[in-house]
mmCIF file of the N, C-alpha and C atoms, coordinates in Angstrom:
data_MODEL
# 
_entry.id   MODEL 
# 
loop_
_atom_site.group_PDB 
_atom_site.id 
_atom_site.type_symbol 
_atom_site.label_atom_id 
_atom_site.label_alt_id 
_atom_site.label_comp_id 
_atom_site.label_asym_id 
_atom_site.label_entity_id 
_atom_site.label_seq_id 
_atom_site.pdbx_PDB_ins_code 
_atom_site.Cartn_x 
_atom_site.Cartn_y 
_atom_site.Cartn_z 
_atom_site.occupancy 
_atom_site.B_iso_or_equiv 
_atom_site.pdbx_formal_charge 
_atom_site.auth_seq_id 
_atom_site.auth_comp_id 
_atom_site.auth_asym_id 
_atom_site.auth_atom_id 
_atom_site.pdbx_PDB_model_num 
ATOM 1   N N  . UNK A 1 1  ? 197.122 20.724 62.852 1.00 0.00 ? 1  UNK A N  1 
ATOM 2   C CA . UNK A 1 1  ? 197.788 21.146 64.070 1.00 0.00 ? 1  UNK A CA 1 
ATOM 3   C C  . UNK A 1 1  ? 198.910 20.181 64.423 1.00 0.00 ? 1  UNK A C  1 
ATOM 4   N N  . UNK A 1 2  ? 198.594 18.878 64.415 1.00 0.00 ? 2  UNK A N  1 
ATOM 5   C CA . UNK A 1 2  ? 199.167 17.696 64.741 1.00 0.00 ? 2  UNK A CA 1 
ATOM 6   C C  . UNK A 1 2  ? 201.029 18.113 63.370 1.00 0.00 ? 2  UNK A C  1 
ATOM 7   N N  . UNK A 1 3  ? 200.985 18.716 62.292 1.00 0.00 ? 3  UNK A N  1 
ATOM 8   C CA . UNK A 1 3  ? 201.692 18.246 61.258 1.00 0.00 ? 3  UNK A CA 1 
ATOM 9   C C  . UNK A 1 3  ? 202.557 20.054 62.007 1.00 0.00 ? 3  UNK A C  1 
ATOM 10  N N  . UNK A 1 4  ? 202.022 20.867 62.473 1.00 0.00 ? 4  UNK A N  1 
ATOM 11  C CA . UNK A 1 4  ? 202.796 21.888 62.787 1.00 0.00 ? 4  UNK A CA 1 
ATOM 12  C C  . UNK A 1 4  ? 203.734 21.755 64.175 1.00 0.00 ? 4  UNK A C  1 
ATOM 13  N N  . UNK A 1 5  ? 202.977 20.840 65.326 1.00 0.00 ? 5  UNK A N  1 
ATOM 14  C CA . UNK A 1 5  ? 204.029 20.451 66.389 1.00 0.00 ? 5  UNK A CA 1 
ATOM 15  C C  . UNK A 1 5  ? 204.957 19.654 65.973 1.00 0.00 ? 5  UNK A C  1 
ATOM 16  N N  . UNK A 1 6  ? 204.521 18.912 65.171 1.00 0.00 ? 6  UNK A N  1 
ATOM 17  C CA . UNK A 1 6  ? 205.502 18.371 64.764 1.00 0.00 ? 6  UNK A CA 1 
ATOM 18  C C  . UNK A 1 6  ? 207.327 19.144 63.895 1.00 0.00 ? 6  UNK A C  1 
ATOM 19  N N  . UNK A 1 7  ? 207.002 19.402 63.143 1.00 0.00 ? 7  UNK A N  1 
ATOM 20  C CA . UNK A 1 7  ? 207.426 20.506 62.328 1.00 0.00 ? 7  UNK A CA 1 
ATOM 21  C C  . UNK A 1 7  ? 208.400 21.101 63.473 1.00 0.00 ? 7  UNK A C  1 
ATOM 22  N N  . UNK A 1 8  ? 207.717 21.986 64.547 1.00 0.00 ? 8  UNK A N  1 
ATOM 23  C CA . UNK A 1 8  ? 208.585 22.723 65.410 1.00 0.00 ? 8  UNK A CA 1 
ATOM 24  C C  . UNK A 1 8  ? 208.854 22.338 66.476 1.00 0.00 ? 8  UNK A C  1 
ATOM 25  N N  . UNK A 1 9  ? 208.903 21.257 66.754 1.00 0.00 ? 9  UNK A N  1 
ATOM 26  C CA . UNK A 1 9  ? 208.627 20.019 67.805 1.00 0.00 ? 9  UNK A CA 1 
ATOM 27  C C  . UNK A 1 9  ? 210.502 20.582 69.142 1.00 0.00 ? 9  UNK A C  1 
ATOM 28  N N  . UNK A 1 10 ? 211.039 21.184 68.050 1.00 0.00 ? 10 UNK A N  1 
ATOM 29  C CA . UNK A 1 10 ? 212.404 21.909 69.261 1.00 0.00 ? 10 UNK A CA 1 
ATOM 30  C C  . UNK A 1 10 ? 212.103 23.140 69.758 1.00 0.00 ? 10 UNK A C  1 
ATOM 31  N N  . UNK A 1 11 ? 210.897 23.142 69.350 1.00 0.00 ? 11 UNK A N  1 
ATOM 32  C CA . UNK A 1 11 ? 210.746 25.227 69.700 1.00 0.00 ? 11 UNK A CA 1 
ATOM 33  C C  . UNK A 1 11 ? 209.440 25.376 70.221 1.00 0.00 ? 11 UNK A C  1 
ATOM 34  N N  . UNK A 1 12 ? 208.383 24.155 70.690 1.00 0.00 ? 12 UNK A N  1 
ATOM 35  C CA . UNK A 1 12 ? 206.620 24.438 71.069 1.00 0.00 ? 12 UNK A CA 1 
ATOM 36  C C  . UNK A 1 12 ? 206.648 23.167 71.606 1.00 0.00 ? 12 UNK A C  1 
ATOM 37  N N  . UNK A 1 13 ? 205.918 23.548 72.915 1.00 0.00 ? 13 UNK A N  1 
ATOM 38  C CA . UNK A 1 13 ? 205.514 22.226 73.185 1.00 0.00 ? 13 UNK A CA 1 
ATOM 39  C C  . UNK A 1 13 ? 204.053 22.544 73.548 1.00 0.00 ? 13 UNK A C  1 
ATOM 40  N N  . UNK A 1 14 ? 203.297 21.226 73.622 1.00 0.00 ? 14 UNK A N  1 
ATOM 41  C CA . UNK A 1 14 ? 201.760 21.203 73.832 1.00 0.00 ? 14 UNK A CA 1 
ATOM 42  C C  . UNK A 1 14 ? 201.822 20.201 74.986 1.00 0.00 ? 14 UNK A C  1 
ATOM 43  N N  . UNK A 1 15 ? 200.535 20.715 75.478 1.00 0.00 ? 15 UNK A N  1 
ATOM 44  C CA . UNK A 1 15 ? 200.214 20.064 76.768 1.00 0.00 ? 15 UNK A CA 1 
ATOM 45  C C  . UNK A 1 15 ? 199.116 19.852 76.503 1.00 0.00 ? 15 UNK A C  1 
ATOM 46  N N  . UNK A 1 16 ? 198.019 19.002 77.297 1.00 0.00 ? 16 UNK A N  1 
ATOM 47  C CA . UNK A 1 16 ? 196.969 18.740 77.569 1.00 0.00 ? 16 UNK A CA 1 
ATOM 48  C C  . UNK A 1 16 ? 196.329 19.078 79.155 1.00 0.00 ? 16 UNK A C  1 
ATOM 49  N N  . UNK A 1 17 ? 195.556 20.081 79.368 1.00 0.00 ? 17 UNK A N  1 
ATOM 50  C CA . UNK A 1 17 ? 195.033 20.628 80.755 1.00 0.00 ? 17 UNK A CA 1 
ATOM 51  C C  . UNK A 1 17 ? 194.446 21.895 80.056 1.00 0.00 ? 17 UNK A C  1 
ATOM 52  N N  . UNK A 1 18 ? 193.907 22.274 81.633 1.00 0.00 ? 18 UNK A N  1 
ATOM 53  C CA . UNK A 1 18 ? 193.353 23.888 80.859 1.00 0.00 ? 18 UNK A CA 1 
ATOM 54  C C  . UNK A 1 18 ? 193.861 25.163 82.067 1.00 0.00 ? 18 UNK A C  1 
ATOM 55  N N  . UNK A 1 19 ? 194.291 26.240 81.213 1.00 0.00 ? 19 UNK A N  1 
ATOM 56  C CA . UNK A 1 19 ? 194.892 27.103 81.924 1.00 0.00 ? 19 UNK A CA 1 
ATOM 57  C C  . UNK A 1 19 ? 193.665 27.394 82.975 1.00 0.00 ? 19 UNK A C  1 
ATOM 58  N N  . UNK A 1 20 ? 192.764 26.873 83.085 1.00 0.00 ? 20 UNK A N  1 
ATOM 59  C CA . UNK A 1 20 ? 191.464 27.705 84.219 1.00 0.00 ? 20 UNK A CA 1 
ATOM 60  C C  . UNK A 1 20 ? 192.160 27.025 85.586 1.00 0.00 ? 20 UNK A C  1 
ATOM 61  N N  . UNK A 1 21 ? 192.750 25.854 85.590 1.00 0.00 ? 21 UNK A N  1 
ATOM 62  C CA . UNK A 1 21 ? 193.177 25.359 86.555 1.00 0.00 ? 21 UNK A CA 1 
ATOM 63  C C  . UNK A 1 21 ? 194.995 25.680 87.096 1.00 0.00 ? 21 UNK A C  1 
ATOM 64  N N  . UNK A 1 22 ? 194.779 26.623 88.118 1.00 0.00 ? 22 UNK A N  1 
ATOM 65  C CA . UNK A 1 22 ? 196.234 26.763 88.757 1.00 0.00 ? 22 UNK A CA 1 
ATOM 66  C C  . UNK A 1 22 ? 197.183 25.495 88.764 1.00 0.00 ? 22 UNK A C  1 
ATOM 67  N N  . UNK A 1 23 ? 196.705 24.298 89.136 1.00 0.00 ? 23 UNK A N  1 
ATOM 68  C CA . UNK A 1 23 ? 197.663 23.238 88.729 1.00 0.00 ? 23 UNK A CA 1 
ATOM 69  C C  . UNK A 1 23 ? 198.174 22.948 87.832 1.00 0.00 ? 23 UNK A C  1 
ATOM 70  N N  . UNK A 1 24 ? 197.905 22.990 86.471 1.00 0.00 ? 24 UNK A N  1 
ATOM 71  C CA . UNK A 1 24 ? 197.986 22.947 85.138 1.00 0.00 ? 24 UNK A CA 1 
ATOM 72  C C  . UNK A 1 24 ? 199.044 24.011 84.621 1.00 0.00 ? 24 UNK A C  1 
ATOM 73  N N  . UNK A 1 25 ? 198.409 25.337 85.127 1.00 0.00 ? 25 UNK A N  1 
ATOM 74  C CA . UNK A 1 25 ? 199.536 26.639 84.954 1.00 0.00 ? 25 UNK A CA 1 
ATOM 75  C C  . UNK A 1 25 ? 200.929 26.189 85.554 1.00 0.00 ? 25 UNK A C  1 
ATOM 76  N N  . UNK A 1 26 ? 201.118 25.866 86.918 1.00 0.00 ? 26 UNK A N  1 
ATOM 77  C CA . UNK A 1 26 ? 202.018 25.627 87.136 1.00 0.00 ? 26 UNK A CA 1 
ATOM 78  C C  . UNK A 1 26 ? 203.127 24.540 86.814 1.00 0.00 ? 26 UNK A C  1 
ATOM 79  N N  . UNK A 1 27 ? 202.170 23.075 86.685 1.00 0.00 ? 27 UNK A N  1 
ATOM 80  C CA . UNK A 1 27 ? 202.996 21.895 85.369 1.00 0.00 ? 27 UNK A CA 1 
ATOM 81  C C  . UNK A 1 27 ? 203.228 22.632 84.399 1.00 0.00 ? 27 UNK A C  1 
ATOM 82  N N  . UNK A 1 28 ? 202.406 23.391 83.611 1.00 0.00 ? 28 UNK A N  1 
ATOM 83  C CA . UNK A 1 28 ? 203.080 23.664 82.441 1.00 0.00 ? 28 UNK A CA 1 
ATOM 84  C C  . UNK A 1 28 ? 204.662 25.280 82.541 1.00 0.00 ? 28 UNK A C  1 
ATOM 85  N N  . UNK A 1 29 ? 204.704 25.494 83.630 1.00 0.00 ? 29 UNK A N  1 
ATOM 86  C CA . UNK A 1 29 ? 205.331 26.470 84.139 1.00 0.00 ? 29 UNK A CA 1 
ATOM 87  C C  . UNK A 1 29 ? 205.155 27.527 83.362 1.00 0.00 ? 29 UNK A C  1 
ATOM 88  N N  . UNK A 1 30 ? 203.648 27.836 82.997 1.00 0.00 ? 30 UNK A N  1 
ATOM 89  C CA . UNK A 1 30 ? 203.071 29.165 82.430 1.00 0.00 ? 30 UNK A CA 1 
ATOM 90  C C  . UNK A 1 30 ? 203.990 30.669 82.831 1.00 0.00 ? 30 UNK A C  1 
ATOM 91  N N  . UNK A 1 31 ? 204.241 30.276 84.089 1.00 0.00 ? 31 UNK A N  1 
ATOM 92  C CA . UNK A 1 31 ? 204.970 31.798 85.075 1.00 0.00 ? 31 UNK A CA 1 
ATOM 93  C C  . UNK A 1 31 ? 206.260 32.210 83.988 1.00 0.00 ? 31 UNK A C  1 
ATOM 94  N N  . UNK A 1 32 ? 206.829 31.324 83.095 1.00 0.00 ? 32 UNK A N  1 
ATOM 95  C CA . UNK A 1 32 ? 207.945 31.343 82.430 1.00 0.00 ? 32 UNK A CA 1 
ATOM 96  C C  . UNK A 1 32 ? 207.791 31.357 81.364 1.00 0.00 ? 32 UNK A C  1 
ATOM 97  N N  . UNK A 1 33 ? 206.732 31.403 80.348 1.00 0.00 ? 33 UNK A N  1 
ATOM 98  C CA . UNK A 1 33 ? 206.077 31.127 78.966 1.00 0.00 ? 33 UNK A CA 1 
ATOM 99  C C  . UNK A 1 33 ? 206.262 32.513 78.604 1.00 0.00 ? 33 UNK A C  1 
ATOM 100 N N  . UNK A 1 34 ? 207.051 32.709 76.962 1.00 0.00 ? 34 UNK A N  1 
ATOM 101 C CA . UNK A 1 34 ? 206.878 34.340 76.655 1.00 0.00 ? 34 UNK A CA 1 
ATOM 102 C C  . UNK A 1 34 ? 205.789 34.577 75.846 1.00 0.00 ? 34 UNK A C  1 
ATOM 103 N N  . UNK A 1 35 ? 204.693 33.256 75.625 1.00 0.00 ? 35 UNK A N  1 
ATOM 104 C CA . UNK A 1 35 ? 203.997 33.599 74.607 1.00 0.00 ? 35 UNK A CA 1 
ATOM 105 C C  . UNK A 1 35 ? 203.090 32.453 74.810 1.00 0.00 ? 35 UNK A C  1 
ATOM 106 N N  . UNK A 1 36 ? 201.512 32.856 74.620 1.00 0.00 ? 36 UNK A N  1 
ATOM 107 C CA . UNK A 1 36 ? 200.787 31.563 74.569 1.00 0.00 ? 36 UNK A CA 1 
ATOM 108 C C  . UNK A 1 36 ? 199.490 31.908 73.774 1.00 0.00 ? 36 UNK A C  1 
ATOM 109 N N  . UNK A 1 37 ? 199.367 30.667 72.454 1.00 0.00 ? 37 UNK A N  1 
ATOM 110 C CA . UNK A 1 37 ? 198.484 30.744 71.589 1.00 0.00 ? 37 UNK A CA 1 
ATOM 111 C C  . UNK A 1 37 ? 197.548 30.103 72.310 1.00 0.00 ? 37 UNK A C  1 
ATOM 112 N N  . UNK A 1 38 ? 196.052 30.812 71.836 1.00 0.00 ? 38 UNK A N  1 
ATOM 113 C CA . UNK A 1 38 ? 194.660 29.998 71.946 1.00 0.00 ? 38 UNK A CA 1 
ATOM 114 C C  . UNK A 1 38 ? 193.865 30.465 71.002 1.00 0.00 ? 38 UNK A C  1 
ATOM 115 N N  . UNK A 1 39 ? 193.311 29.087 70.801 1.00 0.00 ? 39 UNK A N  1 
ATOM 116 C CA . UNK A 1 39 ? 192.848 28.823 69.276 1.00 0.00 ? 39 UNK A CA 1 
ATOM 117 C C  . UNK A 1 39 ? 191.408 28.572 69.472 1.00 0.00 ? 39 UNK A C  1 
ATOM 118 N N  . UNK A 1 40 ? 190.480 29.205 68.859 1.00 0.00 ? 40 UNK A N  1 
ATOM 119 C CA . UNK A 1 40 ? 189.138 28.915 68.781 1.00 0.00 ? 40 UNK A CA 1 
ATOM 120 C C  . UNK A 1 40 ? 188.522 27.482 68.432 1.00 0.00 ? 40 UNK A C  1 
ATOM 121 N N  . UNK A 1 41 ? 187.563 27.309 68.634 1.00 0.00 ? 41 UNK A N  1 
ATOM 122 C CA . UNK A 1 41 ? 187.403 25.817 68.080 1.00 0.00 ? 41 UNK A CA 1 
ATOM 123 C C  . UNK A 1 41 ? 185.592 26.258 67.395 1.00 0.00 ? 41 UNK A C  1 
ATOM 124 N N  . UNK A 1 42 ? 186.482 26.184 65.716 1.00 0.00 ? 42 UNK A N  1 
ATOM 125 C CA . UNK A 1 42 ? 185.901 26.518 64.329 1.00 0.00 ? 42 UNK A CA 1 
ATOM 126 C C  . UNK A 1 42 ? 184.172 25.917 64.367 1.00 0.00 ? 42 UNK A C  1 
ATOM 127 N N  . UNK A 1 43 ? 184.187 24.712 64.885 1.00 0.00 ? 43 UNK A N  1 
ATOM 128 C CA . UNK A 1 43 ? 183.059 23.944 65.041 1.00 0.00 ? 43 UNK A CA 1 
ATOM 129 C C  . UNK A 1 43 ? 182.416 23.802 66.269 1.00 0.00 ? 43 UNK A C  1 
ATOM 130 N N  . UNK A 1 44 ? 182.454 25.122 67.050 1.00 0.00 ? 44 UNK A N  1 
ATOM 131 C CA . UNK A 1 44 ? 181.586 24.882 68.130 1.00 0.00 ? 44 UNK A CA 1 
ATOM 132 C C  . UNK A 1 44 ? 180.325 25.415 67.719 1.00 0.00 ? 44 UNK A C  1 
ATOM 133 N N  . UNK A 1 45 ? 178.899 25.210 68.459 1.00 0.00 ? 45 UNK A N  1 
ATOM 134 C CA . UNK A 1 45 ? 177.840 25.946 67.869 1.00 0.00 ? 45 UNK A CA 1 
ATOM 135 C C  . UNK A 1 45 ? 177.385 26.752 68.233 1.00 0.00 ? 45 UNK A C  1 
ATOM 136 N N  . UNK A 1 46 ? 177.929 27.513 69.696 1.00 0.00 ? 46 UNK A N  1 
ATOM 137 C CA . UNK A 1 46 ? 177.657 28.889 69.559 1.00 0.00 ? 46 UNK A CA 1 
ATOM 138 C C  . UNK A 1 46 ? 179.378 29.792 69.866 1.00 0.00 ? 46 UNK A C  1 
ATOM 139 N N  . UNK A 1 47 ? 179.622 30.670 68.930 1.00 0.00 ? 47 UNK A N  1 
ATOM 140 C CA . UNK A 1 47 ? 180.384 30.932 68.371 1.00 0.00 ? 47 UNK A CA 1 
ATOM 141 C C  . UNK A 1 47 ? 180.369 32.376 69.634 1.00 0.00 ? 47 UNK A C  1 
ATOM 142 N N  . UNK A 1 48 ? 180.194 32.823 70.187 1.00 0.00 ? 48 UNK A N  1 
ATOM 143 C CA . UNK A 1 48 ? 179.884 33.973 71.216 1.00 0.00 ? 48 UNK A CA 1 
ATOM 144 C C  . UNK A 1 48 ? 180.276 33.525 72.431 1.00 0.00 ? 48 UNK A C  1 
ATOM 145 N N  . UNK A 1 49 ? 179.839 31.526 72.840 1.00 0.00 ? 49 UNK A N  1 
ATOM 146 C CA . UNK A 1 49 ? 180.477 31.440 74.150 1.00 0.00 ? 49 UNK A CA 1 
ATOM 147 C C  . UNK A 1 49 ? 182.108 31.028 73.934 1.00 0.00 ? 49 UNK A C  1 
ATOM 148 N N  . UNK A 1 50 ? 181.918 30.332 72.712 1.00 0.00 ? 50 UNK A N  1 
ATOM 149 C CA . UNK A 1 50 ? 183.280 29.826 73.060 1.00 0.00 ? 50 UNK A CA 1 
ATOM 150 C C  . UNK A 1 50 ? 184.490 30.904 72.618 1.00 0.00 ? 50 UNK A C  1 
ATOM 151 N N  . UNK A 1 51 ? 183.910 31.950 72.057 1.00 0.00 ? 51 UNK A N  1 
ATOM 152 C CA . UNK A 1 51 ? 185.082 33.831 72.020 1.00 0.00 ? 51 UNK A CA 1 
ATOM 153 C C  . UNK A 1 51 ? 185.115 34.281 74.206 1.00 0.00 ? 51 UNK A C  1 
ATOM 154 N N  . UNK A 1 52 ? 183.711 34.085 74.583 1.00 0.00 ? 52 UNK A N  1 
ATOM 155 C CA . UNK A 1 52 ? 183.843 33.886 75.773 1.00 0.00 ? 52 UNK A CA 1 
ATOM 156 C C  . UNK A 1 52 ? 184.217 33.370 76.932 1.00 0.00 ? 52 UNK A C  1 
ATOM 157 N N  . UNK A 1 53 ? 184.401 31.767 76.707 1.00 0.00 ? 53 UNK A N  1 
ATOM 158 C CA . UNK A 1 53 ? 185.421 30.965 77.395 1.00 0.00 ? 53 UNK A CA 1 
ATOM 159 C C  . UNK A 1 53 ? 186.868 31.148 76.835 1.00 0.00 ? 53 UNK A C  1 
ATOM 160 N N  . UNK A 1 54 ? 187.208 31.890 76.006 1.00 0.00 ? 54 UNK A N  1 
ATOM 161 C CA . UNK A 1 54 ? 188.374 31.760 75.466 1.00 0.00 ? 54 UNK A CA 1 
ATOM 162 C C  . UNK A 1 54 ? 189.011 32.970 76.125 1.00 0.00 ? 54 UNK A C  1 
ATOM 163 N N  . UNK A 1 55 ? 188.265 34.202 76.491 1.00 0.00 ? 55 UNK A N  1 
ATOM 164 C CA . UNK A 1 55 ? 188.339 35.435 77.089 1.00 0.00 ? 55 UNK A CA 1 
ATOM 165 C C  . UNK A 1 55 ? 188.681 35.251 78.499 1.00 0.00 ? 55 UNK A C  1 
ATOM 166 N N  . UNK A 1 56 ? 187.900 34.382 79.067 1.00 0.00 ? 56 UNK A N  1 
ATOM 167 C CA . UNK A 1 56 ? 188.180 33.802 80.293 1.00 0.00 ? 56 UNK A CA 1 
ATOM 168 C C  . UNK A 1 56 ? 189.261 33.033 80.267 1.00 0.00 ? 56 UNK A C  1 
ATOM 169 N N  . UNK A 1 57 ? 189.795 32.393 79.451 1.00 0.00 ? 57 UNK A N  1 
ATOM 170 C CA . UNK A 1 57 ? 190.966 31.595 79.576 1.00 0.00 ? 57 UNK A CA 1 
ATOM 171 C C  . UNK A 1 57 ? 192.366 32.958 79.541 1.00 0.00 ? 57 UNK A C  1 
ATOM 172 N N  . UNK A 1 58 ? 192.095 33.388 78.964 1.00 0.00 ? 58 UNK A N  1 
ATOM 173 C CA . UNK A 1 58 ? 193.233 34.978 78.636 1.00 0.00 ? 58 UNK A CA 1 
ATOM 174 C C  . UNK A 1 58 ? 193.238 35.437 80.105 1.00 0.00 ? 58 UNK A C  1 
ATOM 175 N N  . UNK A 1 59 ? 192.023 36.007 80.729 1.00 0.00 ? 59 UNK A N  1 
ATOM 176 C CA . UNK A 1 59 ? 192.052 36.234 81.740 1.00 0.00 ? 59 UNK A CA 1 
ATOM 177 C C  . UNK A 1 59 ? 192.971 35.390 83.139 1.00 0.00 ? 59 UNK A C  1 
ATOM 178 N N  . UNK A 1 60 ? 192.482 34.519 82.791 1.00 0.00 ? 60 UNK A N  1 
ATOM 179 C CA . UNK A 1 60 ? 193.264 33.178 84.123 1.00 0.00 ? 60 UNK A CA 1 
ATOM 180 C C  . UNK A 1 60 ? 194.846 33.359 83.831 1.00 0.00 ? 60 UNK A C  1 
ATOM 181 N N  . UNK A 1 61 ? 195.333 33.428 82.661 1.00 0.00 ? 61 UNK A N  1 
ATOM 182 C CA . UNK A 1 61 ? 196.874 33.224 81.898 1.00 0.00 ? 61 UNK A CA 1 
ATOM 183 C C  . UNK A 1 61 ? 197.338 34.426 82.656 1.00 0.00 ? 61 UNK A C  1 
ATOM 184 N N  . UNK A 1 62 ? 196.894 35.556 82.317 1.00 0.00 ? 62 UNK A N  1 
ATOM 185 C CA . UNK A 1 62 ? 197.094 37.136 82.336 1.00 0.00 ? 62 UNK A CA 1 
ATOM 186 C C  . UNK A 1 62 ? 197.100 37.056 84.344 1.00 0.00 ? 62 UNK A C  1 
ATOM 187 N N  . UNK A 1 63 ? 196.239 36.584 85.310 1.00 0.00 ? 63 UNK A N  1 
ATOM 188 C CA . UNK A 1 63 ? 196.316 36.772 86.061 1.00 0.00 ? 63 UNK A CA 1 
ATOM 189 C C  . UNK A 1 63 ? 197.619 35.774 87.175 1.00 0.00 ? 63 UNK A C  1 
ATOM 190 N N  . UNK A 1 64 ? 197.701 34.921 86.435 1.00 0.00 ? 64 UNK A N  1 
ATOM 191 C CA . UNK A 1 64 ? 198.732 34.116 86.558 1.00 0.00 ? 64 UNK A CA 1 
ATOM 192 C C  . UNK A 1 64 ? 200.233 34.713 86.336 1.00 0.00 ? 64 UNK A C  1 
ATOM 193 N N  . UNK A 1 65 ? 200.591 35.248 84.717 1.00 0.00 ? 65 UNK A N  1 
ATOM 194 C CA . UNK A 1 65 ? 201.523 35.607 84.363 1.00 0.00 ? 65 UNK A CA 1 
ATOM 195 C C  . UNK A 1 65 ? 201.095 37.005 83.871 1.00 0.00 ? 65 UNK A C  1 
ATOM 196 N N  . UNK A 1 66 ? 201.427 38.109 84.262 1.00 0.00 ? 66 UNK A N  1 
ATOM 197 C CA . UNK A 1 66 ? 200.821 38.977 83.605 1.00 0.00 ? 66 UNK A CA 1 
ATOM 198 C C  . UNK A 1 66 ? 201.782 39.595 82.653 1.00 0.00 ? 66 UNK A C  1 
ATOM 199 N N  . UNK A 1 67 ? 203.204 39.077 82.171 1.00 0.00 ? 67 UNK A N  1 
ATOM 200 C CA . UNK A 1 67 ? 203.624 39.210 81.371 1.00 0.00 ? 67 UNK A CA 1 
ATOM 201 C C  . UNK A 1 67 ? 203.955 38.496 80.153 1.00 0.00 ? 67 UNK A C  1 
ATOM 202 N N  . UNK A 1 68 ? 203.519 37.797 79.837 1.00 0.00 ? 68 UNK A N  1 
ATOM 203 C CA . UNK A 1 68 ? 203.199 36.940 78.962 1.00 0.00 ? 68 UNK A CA 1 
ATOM 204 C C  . UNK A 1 68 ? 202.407 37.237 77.988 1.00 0.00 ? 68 UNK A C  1 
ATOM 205 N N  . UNK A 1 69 ? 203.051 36.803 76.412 1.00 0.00 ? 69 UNK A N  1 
ATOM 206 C CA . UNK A 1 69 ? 202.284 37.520 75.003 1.00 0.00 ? 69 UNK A CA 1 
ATOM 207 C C  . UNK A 1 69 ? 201.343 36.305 74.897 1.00 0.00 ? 69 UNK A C  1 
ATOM 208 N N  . UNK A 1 70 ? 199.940 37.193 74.368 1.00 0.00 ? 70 UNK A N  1 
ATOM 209 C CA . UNK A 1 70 ? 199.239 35.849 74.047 1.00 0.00 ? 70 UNK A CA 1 
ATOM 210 C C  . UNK A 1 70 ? 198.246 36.064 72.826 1.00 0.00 ? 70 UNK A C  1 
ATOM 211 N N  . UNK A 1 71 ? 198.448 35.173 72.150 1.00 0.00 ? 71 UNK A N  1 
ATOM 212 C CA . UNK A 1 71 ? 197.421 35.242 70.691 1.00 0.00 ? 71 UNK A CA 1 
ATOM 213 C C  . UNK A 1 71 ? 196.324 34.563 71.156 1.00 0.00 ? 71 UNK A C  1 
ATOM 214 N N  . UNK A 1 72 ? 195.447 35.487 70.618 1.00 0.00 ? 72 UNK A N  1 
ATOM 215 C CA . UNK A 1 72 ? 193.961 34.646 70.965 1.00 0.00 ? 72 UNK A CA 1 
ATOM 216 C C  . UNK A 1 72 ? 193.157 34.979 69.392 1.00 0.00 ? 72 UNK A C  1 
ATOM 217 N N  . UNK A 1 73 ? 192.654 33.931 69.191 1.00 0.00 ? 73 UNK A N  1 
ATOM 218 C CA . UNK A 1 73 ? 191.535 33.652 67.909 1.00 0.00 ? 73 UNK A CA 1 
ATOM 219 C C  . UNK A 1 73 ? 190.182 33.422 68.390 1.00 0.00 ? 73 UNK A C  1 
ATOM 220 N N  . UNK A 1 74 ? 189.798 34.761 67.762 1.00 0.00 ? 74 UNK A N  1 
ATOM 221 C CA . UNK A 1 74 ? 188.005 34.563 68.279 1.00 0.00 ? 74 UNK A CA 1 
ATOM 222 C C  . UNK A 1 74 ? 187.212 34.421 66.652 1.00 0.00 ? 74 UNK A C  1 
ATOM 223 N N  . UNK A 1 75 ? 186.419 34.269 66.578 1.00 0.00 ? 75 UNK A N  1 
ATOM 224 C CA . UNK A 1 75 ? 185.415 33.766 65.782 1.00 0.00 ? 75 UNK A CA 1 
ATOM 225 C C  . UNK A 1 75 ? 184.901 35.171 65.253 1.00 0.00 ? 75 UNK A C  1 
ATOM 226 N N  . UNK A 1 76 ? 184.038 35.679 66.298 1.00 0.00 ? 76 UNK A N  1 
ATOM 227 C CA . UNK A 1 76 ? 182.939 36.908 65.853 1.00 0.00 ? 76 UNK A CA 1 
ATOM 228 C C  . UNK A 1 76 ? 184.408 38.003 66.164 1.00 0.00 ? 76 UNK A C  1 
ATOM 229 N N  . UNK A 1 77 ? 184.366 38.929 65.494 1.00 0.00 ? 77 UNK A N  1 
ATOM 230 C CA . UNK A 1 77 ? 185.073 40.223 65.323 1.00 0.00 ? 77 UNK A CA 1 
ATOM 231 C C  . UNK A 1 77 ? 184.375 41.035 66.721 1.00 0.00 ? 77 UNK A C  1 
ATOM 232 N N  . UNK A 1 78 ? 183.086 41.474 66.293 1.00 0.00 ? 78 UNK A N  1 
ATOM 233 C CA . UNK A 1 78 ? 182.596 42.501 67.248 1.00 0.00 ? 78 UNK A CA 1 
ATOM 234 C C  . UNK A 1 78 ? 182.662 41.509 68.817 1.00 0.00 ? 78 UNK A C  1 
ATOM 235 N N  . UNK A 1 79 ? 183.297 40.431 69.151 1.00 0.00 ? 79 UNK A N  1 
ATOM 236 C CA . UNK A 1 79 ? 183.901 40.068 70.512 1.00 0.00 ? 79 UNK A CA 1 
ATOM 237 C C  . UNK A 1 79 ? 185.268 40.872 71.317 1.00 0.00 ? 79 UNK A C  1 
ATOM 238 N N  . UNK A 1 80 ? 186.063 41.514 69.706 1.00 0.00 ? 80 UNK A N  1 
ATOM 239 C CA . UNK A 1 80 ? 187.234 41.854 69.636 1.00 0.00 ? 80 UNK A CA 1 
ATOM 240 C C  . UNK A 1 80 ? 186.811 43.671 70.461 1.00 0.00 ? 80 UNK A C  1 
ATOM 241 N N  . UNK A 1 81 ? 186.641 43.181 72.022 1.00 0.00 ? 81 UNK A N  1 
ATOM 242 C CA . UNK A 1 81 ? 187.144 44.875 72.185 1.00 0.00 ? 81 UNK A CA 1 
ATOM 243 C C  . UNK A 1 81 ? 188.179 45.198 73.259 1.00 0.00 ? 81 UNK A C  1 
ATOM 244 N N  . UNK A 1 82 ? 188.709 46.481 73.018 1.00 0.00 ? 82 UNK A N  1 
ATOM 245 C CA . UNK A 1 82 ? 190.198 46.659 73.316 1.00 0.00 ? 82 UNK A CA 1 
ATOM 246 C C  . UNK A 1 82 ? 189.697 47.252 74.638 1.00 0.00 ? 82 UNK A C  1 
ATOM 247 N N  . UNK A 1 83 ? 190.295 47.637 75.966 1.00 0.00 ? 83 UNK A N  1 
ATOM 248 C CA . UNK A 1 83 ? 189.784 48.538 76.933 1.00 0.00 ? 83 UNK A CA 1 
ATOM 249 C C  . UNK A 1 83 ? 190.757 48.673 77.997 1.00 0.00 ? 83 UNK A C  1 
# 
């Protein structure tokens, strides 16, 4: 991850906070973001909450900016439903 910010280091920036917190959204001026990746974390051990905290994080982004593209990486497939 570290060798890809780098890499595009004029075109991505990373922060440290979590979109659950309105303060954070707004330092990072989320309201203006056309796009925001979230990335699973491969080595958690249950693989269902963290597709679930990650769902919740989409949610907070989405209610914040609701136009804003966002990639999300979940783990389990059958987490993946459309509605």
């Amino acid at each position: 991850m570290e060798s890809v910010i780098k890499r595009y280091s004029t075109k991505v920036k990373y922060f440290v906070g979590t979109i659950m917190n309105i303060n954070d959204l707004a330092r990072i001026q989320a309201d203006k973001a056309a796009a925001c990746l979230i990335l699973a974390n491969k080595e958690h051990f249950d693989s269902n909450s963290d597709d679930s905290a990650n769902i919740m994080r989409v949610i907070s982004l989405k209610n914040y900016n609701p136009n804003v593209r966002i990639l999300l990486q979940l783990l389990r497939y059958d987490n993946k439903v459309i509605r």
